[in-house]
C-alpha positions as CSV (number, residue, x, y, z in Angstrom):
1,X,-2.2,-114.7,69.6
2,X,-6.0,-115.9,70.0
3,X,-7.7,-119.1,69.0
4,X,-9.4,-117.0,65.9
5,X,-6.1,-116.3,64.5
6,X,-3.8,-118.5,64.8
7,X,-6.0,-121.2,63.1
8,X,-6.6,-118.4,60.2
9,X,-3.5,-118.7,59.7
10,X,-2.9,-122.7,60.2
11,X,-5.7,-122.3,57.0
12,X,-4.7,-119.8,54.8
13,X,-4.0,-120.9,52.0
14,X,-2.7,-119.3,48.2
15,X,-5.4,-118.4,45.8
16,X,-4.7,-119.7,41.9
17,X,-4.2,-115.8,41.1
18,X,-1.9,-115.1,43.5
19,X,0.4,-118.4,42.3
20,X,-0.1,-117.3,38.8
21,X,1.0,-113.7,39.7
22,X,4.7,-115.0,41.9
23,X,4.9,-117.0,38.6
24,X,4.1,-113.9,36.0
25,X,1.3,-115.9,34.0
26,X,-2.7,-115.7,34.2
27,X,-5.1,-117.5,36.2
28,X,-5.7,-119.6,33.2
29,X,-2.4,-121.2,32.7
30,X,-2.4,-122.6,36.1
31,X,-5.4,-123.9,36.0
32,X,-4.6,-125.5,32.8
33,X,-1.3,-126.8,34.0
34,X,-2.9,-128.6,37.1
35,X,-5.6,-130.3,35.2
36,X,-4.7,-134.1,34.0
37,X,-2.5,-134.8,31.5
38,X,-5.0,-136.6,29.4
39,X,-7.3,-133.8,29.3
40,X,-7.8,-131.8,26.4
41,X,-7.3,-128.2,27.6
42,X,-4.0,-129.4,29.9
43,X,-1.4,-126.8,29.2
44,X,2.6,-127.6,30.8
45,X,3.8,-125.8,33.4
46,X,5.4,-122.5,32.8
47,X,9.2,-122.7,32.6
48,X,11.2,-121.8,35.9
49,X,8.1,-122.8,37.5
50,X,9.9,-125.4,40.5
51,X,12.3,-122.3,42.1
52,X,9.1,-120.5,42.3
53,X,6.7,-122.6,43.8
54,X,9.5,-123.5,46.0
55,X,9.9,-119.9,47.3
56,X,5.8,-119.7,47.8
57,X,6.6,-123.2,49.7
58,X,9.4,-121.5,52.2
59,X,7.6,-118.0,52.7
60,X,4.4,-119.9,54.0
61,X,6.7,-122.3,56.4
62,X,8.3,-119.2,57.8
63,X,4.6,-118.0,58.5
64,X,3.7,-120.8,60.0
65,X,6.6,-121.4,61.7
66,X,6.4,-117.6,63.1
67,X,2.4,-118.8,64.6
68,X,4.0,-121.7,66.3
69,X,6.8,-119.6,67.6
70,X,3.9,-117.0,69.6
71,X,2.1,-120.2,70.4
72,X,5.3,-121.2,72.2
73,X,5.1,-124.6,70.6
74,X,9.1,-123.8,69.8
């Protein structure tokens, strides 16, 4: 693994449509849900939302943990 991509991979990151698709809602709604609480168009979270984010939080460990494994940080 070269310089290039292993730090394209240290900074990939999610995109708000591919969050809103692991969690079956549109763009809008996550955007909605992450603004302030105060604000007028903040919308809650959609239900179930925690197991899912969590997954999204593990599959992207395992990815990074894979680039630190071929960097033989591991």
């Amino acid at each position: 693994m070269d310089f290039k991509k292993a730090t394209e991979e240290l900074m990939a990151g999610m995109t708000r449509g591919q969050i809103a698709e692991a969690l079956g809602v549109s763009e809008a709604t996550v955007r909605q849900a992450r603004l302030d609480d105060t604000a007028n168009a903040h919308r809650n979270p959609p239900a179930g939302w925690e197991a899912k984010v969590a997954k999204l939080a593990k599959q992207r460990a395992e990815r990074l943990q894979r680039v630190a494994e071929r960097l033989g940080a591991v």
